[in-house]
Backbone as a chain_set.jsonl record, in Angstrom:
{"seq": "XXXXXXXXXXXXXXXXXXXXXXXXXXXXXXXXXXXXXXXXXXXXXXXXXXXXXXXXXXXXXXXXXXXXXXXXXXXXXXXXXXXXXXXXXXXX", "coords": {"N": [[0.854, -1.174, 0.0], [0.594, 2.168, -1.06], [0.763, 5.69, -0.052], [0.246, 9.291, -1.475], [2.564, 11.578, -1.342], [2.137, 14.022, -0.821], [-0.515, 14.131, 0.04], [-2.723, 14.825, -1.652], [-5.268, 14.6, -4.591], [-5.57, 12.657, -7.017], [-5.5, 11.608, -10.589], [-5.696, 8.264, -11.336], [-3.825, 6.343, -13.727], [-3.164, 3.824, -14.109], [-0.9, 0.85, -12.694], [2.421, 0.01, -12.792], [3.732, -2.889, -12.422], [6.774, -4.816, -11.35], [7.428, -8.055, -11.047], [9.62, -10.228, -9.408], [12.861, -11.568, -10.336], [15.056, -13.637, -9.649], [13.726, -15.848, -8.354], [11.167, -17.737, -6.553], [8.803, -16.733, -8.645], [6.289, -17.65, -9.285], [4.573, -16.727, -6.803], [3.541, -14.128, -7.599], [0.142, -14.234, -7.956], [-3.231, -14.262, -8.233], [-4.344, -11.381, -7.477], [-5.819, -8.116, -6.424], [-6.061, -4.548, -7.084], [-6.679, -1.823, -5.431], [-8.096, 1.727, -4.995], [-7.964, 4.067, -2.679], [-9.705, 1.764, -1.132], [-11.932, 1.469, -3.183], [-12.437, -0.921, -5.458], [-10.468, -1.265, -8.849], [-8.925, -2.86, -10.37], [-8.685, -6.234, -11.122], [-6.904, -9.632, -11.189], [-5.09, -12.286, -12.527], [-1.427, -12.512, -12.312], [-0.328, -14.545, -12.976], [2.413, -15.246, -12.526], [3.881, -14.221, -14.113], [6.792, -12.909, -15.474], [9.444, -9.723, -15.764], [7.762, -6.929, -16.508], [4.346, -5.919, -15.318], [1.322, -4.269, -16.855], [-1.068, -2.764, -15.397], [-3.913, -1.665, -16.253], [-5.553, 1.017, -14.342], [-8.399, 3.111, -13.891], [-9.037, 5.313, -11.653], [-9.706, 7.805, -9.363], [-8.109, 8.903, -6.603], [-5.777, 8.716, -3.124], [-4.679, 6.53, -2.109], [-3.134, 3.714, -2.843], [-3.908, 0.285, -3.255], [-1.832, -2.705, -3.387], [-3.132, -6.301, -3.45], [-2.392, -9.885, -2.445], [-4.363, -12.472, -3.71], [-4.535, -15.053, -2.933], [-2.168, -16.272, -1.933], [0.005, -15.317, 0.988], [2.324, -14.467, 0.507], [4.133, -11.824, -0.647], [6.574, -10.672, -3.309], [8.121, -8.124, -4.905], [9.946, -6.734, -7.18], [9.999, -4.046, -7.945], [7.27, -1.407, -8.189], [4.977, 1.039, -9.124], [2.862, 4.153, -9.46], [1.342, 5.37, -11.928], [-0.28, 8.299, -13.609], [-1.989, 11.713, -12.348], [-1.827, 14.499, -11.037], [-4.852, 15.474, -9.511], [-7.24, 18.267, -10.647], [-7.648, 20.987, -8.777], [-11.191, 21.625, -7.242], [-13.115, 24.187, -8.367], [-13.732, 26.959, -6.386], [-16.582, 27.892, -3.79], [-18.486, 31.171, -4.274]], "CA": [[0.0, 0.0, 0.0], [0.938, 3.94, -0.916], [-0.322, 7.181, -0.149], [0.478, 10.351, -1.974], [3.148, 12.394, -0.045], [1.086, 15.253, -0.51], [-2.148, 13.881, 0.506], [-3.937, 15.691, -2.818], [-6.055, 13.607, -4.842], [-4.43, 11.759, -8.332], [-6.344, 10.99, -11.492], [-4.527, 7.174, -11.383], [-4.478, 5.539, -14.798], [-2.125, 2.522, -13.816], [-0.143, 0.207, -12.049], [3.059, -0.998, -13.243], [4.537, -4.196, -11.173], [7.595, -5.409, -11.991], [7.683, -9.36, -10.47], [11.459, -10.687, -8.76], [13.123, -12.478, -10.986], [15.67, -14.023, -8.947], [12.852, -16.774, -7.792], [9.474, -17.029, -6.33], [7.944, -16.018, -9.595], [5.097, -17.922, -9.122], [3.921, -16.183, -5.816], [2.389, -12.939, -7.653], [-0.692, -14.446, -8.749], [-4.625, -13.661, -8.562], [-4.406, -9.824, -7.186], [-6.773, -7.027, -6.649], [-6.011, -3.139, -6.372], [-8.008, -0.793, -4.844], [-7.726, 3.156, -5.007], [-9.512, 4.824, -1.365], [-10.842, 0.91, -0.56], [-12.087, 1.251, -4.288], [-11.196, -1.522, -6.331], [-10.207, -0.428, -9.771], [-8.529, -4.062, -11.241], [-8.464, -7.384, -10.203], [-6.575, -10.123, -12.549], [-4.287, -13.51, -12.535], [-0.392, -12.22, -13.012], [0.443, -16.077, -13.447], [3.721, -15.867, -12.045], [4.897, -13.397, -15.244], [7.882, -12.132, -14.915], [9.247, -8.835, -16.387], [6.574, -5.774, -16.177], [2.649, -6.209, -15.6], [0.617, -2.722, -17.155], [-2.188, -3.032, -15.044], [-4.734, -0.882, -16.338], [-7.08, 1.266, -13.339], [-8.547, 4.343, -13.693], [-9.55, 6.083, -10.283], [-8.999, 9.074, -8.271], [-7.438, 9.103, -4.869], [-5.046, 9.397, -2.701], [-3.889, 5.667, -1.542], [-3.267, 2.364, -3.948], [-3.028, -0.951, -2.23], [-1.99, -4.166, -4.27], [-3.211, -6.965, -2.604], [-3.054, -10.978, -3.032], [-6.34, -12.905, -3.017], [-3.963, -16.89, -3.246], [-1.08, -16.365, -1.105], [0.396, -14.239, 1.781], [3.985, -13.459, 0.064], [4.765, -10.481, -2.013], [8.165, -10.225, -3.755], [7.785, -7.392, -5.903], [11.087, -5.653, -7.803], [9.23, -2.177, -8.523], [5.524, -1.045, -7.621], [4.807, 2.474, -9.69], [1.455, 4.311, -9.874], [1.096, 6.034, -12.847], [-1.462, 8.916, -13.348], [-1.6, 13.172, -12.816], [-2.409, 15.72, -10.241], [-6.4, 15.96, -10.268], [-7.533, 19.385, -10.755], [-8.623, 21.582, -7.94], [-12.59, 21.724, -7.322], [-13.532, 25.513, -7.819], [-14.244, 27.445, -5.083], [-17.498, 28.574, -4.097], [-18.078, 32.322, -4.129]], "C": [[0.892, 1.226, 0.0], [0.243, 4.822, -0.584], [1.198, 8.123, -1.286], [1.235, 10.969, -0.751], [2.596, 13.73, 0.082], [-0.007, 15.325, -0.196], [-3.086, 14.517, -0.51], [-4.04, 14.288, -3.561], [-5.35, 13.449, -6.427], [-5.665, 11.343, -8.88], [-5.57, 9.806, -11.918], [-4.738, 6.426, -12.717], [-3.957, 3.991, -15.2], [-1.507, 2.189, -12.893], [0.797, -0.644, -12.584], [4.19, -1.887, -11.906], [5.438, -5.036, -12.044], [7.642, -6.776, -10.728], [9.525, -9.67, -10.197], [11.389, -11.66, -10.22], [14.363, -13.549, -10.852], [15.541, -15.197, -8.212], [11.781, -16.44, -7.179], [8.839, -16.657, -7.065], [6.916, -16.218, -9.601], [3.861, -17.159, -7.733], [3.187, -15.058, -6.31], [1.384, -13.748, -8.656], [-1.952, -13.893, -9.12], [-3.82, -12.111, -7.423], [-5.881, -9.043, -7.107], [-6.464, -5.593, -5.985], [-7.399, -2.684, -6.528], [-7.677, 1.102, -4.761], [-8.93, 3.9, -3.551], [-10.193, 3.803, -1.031], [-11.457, 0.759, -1.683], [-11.86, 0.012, -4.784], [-11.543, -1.592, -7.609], [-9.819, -2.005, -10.921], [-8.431, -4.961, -10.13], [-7.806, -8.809, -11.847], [-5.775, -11.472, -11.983], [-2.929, -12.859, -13.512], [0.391, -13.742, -13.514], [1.802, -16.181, -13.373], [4.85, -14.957, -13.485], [6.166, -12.563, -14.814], [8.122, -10.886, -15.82], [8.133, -7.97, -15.695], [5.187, -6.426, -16.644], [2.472, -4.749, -15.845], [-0.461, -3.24, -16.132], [-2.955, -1.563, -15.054], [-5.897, -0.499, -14.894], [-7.153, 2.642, -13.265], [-9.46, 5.145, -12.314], [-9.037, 7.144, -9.606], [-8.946, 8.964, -6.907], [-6.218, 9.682, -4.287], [-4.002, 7.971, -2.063], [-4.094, 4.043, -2.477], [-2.873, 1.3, -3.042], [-3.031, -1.986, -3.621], [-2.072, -5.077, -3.492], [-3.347, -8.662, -3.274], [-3.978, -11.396, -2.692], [-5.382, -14.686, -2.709], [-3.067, -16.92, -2.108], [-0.145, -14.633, -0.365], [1.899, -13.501, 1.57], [4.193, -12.914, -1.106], [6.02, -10.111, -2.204], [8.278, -9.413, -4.722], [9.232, -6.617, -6.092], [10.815, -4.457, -7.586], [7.774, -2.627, -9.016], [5.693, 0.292, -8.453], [3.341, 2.452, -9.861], [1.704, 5.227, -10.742], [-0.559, 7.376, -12.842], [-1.057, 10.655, -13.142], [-2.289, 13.587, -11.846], [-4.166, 15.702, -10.42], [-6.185, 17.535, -9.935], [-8.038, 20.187, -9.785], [-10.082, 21.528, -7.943], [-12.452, 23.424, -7.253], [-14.129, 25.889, -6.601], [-15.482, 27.872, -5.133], [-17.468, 30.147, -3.413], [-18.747, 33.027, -2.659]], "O": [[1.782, 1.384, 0.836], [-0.968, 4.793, -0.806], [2.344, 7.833, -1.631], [0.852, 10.968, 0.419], [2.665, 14.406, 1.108], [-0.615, 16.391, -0.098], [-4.248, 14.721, -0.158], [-3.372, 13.269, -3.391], [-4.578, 14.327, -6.812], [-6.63, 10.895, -8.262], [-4.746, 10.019, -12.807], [-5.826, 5.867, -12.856], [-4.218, 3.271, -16.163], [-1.357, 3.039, -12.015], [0.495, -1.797, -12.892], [4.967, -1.57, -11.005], [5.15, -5.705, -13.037], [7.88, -6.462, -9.562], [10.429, -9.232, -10.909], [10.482, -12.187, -10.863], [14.656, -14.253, -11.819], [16.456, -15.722, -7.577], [11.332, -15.295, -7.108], [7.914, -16.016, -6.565], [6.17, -15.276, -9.87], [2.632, -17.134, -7.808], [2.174, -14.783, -5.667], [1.636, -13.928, -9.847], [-2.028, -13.154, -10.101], [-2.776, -12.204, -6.777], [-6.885, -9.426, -7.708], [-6.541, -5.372, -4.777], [-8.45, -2.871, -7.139], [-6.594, 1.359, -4.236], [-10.142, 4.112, -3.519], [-11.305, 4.081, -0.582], [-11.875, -0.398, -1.64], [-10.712, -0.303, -4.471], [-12.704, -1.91, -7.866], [-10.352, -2.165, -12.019], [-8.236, -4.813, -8.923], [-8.171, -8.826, -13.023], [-5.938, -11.638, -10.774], [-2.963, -12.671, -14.728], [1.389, -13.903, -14.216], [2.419, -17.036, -14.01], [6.057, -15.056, -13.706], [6.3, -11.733, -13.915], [7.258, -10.714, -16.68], [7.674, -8.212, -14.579], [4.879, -7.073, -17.644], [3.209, -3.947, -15.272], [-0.616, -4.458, -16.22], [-2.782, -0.625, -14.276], [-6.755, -1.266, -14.459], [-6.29, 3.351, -12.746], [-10.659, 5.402, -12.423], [-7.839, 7.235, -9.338], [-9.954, 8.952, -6.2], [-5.667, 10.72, -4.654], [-2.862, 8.165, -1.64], [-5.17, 3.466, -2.634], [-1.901, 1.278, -2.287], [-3.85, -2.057, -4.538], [-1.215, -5.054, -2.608], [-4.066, -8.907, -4.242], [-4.592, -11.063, -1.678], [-6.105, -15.453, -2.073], [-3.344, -17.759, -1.252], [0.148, -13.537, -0.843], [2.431, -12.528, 2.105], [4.376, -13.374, -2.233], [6.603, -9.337, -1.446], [8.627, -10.015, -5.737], [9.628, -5.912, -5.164], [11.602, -3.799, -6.906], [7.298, -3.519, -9.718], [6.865, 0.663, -8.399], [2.637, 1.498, -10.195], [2.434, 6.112, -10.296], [-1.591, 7.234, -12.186], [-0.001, 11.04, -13.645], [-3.411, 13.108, -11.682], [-4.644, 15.938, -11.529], [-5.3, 18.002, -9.219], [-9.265, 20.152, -9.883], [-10.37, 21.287, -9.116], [-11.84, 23.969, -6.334], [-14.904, 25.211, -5.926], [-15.871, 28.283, -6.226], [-16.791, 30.457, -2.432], [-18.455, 34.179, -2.339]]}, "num_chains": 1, "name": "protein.A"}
């Protein structure tokens, strides 16, 4: 799980997970992120090694990747992809 070090809210349009490749490959399997408790994707990485894209579009402020099969995560590199959301106008 991340937060934003600025605590402002993110238009998120991904998750790229790079899997170990060193062993254990098989441990990242079924998954499901969530954006705010959201959840945005859910999928079977089948033990791929190299980079997963995992497509999720949501706005927040905290991404968890979580397994649904097994309790060990060996992950190389976690990145959320995505852009500043936009202020809400003020009211006058």
């Amino acid at each position: 799980e991340a937060s934003t070090a600025d605590n402002a809210l993110y238009d998120i349009t991904g998750i790229v997970v790079r899997n170990r490749a060193d062993g254990y490959q098989s441990r990242f399997q079924n998954y499901v992120v969530t954006v705010d408790g959201v959840e945005c994707a859910r999928g079977d990485a089948n033990g791929k090694q190299g980079y997963l894209e995992i497509p999720c579009k949501k706005r927040g402020r905290t991404v968890r990747l979580q397994l649904l099969s097994n309790d060990h995560l060996n992950l190389q590199y976690i990145g959320v992809e995505g852009t500043k959301a936009p202020l809400a106008p003020r009211s006058p």
